[in-house]
MIFI-528427 format. One record per residue (C-alpha): residue in three letters; x, y, z; chain. Coordinates in steps of 0.001 Angstrom, whole numbers. Example, Ala and Ser with C-alpha at 12.3 -4.5 7.8 and 13.67 -1.06 7.14 Angstrom:
<atoms>
code	X	Y	Z	unit
ala	12300	-4500	7800	A .
ser	13670	-1060	7140	A .
</atoms>
This chain:
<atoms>
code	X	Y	Z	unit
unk	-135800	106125	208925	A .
unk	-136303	102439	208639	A .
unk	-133209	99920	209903	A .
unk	-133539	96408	208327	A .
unk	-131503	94045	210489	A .
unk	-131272	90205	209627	A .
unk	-128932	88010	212696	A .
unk	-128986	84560	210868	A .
unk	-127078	83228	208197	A .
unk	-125695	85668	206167	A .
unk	-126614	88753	208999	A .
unk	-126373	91672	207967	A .
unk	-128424	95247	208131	A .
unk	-130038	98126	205359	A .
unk	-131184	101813	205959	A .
unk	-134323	102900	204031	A .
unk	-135381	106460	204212	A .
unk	-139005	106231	202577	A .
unk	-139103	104542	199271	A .
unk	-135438	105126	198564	A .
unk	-132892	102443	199992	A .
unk	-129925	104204	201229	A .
unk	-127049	101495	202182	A .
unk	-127228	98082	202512	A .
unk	-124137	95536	203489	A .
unk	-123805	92129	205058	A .
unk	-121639	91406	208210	A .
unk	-118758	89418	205927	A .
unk	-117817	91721	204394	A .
unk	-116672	93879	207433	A .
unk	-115715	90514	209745	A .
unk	-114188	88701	207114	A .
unk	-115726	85308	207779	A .
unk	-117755	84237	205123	A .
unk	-121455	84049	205315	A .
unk	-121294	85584	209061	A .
unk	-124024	84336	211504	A .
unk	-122831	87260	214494	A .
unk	-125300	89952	215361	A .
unk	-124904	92674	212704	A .
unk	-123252	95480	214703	A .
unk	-120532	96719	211980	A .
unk	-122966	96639	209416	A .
unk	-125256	98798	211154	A .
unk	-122624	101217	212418	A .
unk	-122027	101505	208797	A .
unk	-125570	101972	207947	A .
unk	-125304	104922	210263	A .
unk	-121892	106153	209433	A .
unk	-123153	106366	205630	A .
unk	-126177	108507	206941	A .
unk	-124547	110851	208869	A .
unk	-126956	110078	211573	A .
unk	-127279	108665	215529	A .
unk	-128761	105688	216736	A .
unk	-132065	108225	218274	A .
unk	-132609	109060	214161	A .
unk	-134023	105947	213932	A .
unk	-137805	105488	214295	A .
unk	-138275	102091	213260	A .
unk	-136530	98669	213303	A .
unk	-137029	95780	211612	A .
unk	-135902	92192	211928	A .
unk	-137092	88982	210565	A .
unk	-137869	85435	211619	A .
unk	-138854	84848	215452	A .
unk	-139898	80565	215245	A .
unk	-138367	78239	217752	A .
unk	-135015	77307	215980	A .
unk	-134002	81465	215495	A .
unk	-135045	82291	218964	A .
unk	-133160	79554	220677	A .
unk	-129965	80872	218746	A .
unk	-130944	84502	220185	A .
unk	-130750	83471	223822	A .
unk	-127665	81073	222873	A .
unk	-125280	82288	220849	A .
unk	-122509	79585	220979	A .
unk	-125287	77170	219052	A .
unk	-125137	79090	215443	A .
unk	-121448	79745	216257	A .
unk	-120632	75847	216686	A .
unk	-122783	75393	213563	A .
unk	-121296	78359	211571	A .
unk	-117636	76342	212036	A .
unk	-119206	73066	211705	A .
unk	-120764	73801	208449	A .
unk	-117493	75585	207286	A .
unk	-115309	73210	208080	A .
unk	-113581	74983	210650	A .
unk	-113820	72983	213488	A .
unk	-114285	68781	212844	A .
unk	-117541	67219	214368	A .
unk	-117543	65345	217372	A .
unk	-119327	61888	218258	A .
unk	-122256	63863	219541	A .
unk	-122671	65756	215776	A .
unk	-124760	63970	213833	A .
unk	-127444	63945	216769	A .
unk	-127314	67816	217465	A .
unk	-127904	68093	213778	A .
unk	-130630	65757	213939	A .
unk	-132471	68042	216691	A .
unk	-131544	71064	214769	A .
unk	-133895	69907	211861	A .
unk	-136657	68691	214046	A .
unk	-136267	72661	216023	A .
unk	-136541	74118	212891	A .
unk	-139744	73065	211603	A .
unk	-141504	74929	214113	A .
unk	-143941	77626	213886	A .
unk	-143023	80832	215808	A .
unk	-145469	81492	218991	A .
unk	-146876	84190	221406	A .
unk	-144208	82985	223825	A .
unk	-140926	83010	220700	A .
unk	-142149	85747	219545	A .
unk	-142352	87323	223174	A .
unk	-138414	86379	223653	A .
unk	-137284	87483	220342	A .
unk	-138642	90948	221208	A .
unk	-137020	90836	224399	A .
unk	-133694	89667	223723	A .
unk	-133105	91779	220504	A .
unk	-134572	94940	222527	A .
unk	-131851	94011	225368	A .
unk	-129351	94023	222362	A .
unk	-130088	97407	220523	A .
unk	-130830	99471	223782	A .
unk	-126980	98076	224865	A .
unk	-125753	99376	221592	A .
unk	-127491	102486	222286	A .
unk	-130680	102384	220266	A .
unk	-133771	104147	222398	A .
unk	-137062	105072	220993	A .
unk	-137786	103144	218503	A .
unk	-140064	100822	217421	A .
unk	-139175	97120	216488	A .
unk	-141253	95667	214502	A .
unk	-141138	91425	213927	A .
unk	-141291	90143	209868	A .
unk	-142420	87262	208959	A .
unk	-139208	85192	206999	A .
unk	-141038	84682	203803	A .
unk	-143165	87746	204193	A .
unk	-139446	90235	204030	A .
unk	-138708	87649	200796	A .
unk	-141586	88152	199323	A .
unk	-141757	92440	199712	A .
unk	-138253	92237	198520	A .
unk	-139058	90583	195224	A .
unk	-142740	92493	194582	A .
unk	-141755	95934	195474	A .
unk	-138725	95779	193274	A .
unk	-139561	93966	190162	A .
unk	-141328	97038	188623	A .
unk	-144452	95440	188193	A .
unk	-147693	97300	188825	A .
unk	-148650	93140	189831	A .
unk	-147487	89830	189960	A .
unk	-147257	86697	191157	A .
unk	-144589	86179	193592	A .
unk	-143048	82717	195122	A .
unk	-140605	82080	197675	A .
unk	-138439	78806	198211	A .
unk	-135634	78295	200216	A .
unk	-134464	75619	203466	A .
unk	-136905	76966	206348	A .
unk	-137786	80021	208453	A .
unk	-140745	80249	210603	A .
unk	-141638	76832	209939	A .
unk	-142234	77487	206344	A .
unk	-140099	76386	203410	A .
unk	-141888	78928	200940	A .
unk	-144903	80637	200062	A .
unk	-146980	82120	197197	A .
unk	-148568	85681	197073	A .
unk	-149815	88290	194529	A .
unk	-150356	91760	194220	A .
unk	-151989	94105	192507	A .
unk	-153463	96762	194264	A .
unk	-150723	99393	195019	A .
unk	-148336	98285	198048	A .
unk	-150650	95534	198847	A .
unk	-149527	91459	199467	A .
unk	-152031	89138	199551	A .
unk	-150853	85660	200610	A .
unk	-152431	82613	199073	A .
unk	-150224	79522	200252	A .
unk	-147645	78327	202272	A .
unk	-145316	75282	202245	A .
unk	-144413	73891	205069	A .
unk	-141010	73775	206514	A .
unk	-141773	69900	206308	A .
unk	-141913	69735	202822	A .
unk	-138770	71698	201683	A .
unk	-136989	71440	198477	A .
unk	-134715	73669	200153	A .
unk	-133652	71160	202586	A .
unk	-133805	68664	199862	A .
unk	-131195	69969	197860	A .
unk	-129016	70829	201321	A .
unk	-128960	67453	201906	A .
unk	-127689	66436	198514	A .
unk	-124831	68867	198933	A .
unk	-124072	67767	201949	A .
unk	-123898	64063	201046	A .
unk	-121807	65437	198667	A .
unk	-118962	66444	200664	A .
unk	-119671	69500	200155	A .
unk	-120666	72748	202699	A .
unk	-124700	73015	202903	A .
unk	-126333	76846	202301	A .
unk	-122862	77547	200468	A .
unk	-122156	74687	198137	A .
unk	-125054	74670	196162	A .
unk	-124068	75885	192966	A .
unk	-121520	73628	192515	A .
unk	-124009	70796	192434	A .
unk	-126037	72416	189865	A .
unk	-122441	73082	188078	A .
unk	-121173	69469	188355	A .
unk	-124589	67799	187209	A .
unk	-123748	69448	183623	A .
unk	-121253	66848	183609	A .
unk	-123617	63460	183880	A .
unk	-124940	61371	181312	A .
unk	-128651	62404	181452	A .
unk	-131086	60294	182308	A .
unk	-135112	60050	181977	A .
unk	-137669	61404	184236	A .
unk	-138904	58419	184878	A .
unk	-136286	56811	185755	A .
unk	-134861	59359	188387	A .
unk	-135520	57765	192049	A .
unk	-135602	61199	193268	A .
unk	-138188	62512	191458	A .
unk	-140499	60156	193771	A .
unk	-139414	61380	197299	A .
unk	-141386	64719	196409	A .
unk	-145126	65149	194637	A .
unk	-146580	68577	193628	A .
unk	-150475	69113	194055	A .
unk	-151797	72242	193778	A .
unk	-149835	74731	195692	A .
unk	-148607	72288	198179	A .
unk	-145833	70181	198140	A .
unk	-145413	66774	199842	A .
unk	-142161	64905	200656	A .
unk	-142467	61201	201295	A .
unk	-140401	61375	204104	A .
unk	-138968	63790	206776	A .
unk	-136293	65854	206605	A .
unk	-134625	63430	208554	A .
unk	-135821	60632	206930	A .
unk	-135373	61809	203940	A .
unk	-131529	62422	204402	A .
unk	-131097	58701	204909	A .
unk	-133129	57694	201630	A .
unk	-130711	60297	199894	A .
unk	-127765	58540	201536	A .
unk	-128452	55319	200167	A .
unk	-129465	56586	196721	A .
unk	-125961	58066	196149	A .
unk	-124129	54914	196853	A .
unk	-125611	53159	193888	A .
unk	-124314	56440	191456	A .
unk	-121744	58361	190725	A .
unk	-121275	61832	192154	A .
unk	-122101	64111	188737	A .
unk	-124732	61420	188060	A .
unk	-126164	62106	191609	A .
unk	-126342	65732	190991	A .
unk	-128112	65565	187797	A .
unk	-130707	63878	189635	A .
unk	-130654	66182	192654	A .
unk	-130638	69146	189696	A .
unk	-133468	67568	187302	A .
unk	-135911	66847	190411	A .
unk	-135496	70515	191615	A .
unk	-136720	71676	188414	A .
unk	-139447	69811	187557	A .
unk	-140808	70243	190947	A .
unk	-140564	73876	190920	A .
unk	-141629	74112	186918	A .
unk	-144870	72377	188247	A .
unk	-145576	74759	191345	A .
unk	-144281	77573	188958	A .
unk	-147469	76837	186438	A .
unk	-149821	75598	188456	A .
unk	-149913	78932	190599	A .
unk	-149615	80938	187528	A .
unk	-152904	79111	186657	A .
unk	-154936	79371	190056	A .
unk	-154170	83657	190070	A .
unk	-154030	84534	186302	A .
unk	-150757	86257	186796	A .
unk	-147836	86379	184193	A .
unk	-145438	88120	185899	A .
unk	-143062	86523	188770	A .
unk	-141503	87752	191614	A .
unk	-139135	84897	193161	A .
unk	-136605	85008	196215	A .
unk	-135370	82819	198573	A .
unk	-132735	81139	198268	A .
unk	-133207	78241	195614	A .
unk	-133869	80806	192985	A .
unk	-130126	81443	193344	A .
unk	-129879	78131	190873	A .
unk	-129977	80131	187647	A .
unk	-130835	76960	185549	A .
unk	-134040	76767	187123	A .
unk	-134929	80535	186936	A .
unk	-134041	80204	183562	A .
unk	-136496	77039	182684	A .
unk	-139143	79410	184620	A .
unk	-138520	82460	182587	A .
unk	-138964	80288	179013	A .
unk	-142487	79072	180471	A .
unk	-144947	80045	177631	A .
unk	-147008	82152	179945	A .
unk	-144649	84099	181859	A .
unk	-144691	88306	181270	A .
unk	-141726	89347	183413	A .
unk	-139789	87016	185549	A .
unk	-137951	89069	188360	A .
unk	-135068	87418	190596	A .
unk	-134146	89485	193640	A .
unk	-130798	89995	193204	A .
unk	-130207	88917	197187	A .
unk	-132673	86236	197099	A .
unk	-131039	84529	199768	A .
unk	-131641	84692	203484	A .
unk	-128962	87714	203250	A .
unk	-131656	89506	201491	A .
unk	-133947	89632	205128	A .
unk	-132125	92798	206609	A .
unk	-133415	94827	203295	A .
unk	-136605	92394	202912	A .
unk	-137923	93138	206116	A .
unk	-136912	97226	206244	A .
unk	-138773	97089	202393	A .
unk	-141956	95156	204115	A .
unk	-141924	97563	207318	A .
unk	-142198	100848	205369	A .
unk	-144669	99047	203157	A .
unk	-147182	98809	206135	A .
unk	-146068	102018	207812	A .
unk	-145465	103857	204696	A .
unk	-147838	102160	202102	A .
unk	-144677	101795	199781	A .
unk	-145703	100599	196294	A .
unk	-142529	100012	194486	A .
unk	-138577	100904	195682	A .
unk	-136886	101566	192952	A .
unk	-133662	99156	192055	A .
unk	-131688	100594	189617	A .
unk	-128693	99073	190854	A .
unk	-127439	97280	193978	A .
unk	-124220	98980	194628	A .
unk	-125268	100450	197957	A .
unk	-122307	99141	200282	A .
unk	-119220	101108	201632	A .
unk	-117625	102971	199087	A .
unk	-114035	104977	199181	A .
unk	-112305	108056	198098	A .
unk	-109075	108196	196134	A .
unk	-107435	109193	199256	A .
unk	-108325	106295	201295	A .
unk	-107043	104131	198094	A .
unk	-104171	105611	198198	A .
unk	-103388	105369	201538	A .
unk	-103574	101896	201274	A .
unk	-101516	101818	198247	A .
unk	-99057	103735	199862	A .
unk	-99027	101228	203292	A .
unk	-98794	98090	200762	A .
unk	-95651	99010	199401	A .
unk	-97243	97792	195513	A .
unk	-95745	99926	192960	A .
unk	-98810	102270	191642	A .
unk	-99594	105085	189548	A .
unk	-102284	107753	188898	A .
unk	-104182	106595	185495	A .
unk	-106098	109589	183226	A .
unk	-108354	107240	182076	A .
unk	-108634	104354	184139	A .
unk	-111392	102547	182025	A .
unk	-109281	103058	178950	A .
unk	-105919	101385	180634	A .
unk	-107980	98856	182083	A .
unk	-109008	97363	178982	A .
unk	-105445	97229	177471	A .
unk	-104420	95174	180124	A .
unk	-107416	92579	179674	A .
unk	-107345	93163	175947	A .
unk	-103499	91641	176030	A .
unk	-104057	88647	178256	A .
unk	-103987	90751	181494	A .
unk	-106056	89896	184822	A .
unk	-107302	93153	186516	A .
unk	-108446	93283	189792	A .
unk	-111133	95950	189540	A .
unk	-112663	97677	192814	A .
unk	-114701	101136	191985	A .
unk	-117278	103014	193714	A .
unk	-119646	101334	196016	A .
unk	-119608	97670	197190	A .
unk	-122043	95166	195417	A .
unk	-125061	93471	197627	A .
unk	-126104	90117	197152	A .
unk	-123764	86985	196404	A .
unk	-122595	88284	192591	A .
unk	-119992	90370	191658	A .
unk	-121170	93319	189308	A .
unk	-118462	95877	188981	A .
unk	-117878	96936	191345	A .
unk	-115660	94235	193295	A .
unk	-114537	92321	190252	A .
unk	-111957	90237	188247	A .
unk	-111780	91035	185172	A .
unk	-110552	89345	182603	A .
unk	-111170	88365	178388	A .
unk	-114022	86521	177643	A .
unk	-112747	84279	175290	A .
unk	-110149	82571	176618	A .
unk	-109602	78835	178234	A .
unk	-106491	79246	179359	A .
unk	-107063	82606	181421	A .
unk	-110126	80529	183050	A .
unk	-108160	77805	183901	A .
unk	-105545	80364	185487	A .
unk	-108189	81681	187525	A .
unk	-109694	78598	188734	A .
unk	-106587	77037	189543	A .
unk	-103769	80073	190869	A .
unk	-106371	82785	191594	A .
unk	-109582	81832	192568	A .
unk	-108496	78010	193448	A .
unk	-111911	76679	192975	A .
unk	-113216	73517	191395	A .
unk	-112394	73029	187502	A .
unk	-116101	72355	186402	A .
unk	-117185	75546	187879	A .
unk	-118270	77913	185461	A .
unk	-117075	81749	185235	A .
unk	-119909	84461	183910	A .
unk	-120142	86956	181496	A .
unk	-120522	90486	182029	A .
unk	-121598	92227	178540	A .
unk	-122748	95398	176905	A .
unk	-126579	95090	176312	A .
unk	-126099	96360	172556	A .
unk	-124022	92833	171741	A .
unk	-126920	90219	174175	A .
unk	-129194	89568	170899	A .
unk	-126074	88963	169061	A .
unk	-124246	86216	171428	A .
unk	-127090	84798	173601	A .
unk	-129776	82401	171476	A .
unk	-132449	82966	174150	A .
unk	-132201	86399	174989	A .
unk	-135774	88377	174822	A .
unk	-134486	91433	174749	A .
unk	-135125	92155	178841	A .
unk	-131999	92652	179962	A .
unk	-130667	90951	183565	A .
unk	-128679	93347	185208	A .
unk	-128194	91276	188034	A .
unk	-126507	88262	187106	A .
unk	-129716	85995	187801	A .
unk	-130903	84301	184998	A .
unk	-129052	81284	182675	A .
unk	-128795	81920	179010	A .
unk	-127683	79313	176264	A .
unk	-125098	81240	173841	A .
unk	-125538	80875	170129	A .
unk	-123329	77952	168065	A .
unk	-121333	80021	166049	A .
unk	-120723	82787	169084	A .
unk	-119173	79998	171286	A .
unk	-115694	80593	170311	A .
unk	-115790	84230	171550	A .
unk	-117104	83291	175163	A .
unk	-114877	80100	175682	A .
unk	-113904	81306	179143	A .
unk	-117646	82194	180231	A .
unk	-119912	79396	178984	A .
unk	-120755	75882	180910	A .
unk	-120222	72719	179416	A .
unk	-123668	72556	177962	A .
unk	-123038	75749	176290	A .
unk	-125086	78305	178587	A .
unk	-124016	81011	181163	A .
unk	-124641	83875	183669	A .
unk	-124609	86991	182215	A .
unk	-124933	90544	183496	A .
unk	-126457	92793	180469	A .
unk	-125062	96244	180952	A .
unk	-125793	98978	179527	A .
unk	-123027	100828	177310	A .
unk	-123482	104780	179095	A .
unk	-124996	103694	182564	A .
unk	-121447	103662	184841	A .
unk	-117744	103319	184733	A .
unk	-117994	99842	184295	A .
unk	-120289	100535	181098	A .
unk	-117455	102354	179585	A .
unk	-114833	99783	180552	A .
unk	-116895	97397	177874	A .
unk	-117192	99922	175077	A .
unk	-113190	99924	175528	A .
unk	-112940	95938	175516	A .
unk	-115719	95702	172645	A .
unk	-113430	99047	170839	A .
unk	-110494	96883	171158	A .
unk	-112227	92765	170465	A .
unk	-115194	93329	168582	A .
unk	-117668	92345	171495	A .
unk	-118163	94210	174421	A .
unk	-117656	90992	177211	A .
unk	-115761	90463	179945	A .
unk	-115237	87249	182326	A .
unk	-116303	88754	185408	A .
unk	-116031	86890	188654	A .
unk	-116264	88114	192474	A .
unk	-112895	90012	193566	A .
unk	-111899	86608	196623	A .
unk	-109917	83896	196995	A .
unk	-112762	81397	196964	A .
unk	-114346	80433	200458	A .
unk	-113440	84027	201387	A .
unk	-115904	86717	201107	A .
unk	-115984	89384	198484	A .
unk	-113223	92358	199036	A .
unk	-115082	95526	200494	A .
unk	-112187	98018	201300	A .
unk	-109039	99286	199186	A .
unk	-106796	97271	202297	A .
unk	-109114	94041	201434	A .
unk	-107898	94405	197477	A .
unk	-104539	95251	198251	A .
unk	-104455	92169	200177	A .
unk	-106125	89611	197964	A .
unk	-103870	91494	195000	A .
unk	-100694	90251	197701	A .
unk	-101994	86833	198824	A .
unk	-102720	85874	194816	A .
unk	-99418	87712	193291	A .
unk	-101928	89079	190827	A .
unk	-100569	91434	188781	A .
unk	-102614	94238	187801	A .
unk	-105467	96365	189946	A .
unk	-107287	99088	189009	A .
unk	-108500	101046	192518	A .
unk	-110175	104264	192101	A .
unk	-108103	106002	189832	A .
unk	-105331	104077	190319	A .
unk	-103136	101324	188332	A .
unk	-101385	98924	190837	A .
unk	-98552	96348	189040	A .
unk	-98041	92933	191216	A .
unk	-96207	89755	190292	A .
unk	-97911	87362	188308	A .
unk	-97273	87480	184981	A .
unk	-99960	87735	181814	A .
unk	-101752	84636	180740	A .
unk	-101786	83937	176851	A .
unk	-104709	84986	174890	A .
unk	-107105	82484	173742	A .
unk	-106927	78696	172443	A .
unk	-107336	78738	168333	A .
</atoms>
């Protein structure tokens, strides 16, 4: 068996027994701190626990990323910890910040070497054989290459093209490979850690006031709210050229922070991130097609962490010579622990696809441990005989459900299985959520989930390919608007998650909303208090249901009644 471990940003761990990925989780959701940077140890007693098996099953381990920057953090500690509360606003900078950020950037654009690659061995071997691990072998993964096995080996495709962007790791800010003969990567270029629209777009959100590597989407929300402006007019689309595969900022990171700096004060903040949003996808559009061109391939494999912007993996998808366009659904740098187990059994294995029918391969719980909980909580409760049925009464009537079933979600969206549920077509319910629930900023958008029967019917752009994963923008048809009110972005698109109607539980729940509405669609947002991370065990629902006063969950088999009272149904 292969273990996966990732001990950056996001850390986290995944089992793989051949082709078939047996549990995957990230270290939040066990820690509780949001977008954890400690060394993965719950999640890969987990891993274990869910296997049955001892740490001298394992024959392989894999972990990704050994440059300068990761290693440092590997000997100290206390540097990604300071960060980590930094970045989160934890802990307010001192005088010395801003120049200890400046180094950090500089660090980070470094290559790995012999001798980083020498102490990354050593000091993760010194951690595993203290947690007991013996016998093994640990293998070191490239950071792009455990993105890009990731995205090939489960898009489906017999080949592809496959690109990965994000901020940095191993002094690369993305790269471009293809595939084609069976389980084998061929790389063709790399972008320097340099030249990152990664960083690019950290920077923005930063100078935004808001927290960089977490933040993001809320720029690409907020720049639906500018007054668009030209191309050629945009002052950002200058700092960065395209040519070839390459791309080329005009200044450094550092630099380039500065230039960013004194861009914003001449705009307004949504006018600022239209810019930042605009440049980001034409520069991407451009490297998009022109690699398409060089290799001949139609179909695209994309991870790392800018493809979590769903407007531009949406502008990529409706490029006229794109086949298949395949997001991984973890395309961040919490992918790496699964990334780097996938590319490991690739080489030792010759793996040629791993199948993804789903990514519900977290911690999951019986009725008894639900109940247990229940019991603790003191929440009135009772045993449902149709749980999918009840639940979509509730929603149908104005209700918010809390709804945690089965097996925890991977990857930053909520899919069913750790979800808030709610109707579709509502204002006033999103509002509700945004502002007593969730507490998150107004312009942020809520997504869809909805039965893959009613897609062609709401969504103008839909090609009949459905996203089960939440990663792809869609623009909703005119006259369907007024049945997705809650769910749609200012401009009239959203996030969907295209189900189908017998696949799961959660299927059935949206035959009962569509039996009871007319469409089968449901608002369906992460089960948190925003800036928290996603619930993983009955005790983490119970708690969120407390801490809100929500008033309805639906746990297992079970229908829990809170506080908070119903919101109204709809706006005529």
């Amino acid at each position: 068996m292969i273990l996966g471990i990732w001990d950056g940003h996001d850390s986290g761990a995944a089992l793989m027994d051949g082709e078939k990925i047996l549990f995957a989780v990230n270290e939040e959701r066990l820690t509780r701190r949001k977008l954890e940077v400690r060394f993965p140890e719950r999640s890969i007693g987990a891993c274990l626990t869910y296997a049955g098996i001892g740490r001298s099953d394992i024959t392989d381990i894999a972990i990704s990323t050994s440059d300068f920057a990761k290693t440092l953090t590997r000997v100290f500690p206390s540097l990604k910890e300071e960060y980590y509360l930094i970045r989160r606003r934890k802990r307010p900078p001192k005088g010395y910040t801003f120049f200890k950020k400046r180094v950090k950037y500089r660090l980070t654009e470094f290559s790995p070497s012999f001798l980083t690659e020498a102490i990354s061995r050593k000091m993760i071997d010194g951690r595993l054989k203290r947690m007991g691990f013996d016998g093994y072998r640990l293998h070191l993964i490239d950071h792009h290459e455990s993105h890009a096995a990731a995205a090939a080996l489960c898009s489906g495709f017999d080949e592809g093209l496959v690109i990965t962007l994000d901020g940095l790791g191993d002094g690369l800010s993305g790269s471009v490979y293809v595939f084609g003969e069976p389980g084998r990567l061929k790389r063709r270029a790399v972008l320097s850690a340099r030249h990152s629209l990664g960083i690019f777009f950290e920077h923005v959100t930063n100078l935004m006031n808001m927290r960089e590597l977490e933040d993001e989407g809320k720029v690409m929300a907020l720049a639906n709210y500018a007054y668009p402006i030209e191309d050629s007019v945009n002052p950002l689309m200058n700092l960065i050229a395209v040519d070839g595969l390459s791309i080329r900022c005009r200044h450094s990171s550092l630099a380039m922070y500065e230039e960013l700096k004194k861009i914003l004060w001449q705009y307004p903040s949504e006018q600022f991130a239209y810019m930042a949003q605009r440049t980001l996808e034409v520069k991407i559009l451009e490297l998009v097609k022109n690699a398409m061109k060089e290799t001949g391939m139609g179909n695209l494999c994309l991870a790392g962490g800018i493809f979590s912007n769903v407007k531009v993996n949406r502008l990529i998808r409706l490029l006229p010579d794109v086949g298949g366009c395949f997001v991984f659904p973890h395309m961040g740098d919490g992918g790496l622990a699964l990334g780097s187990a996938i590319e490991a059994s690739r080489r030792l294995n010759s793996l040629k696809q791993v199948p993804l029918d789903n990514v519900f391969l977290g911690p999951s719980f019986s009725d008894e441990e639900i109940e247990d909980a229940l019991r603790d909580s003191g929440l009135k409760y009772y045993r449902s005989d149709d749980i999918a049925a009840e639940a979509a009464e509730l929603i149908a009537k104005g209700g918010i459900v809390f709804w945690f079933q089965g097996a925890m979600e991977l990857g930053p969206r909520a899919l069913g299985g750790r979800s808030i549920l709610a109707r579709a077509d509502s204002e006033d319910i999103k509002d509700t959520l945004n502002l007593r629930l969730k507490k998150r900023v107004w312009y942020q958008p809520f997504c869809p989930s909805m039965l893959e029967e009613d897609a062609a019917d709401l969504l103008a752009d839909y090609d009949g390919t459905p996203n089960r994963f939440m990663t792809m923008a869609y623009m909703v048809k005119e006259d369907k608007r007024k049945h997705l009110r809650g769910v749609i972005n200012v401009d009239g698109s959203c996030r969907p998650q295209i189900v189908p109607r017998e696949s799961s539980l959660y299927g059935r729940l949206l035959e009962e909303v569509k039996r009871l509405t007319g469409y089968g669609c449901l608002l369906n947002t992460s089960l948190n208090v925003h800036g928290e991370p996603m619930v993983c065990s009955p005790r983490d629902a119970v708690k969120t249901m407390i801490d809100t006063g929500n008033e309805y969950l639906a746990s297992g088999n079970f229908v829990v009644k809170g506080s908070f009272s119903p919101s109204p149904v709809g706006r005529d």
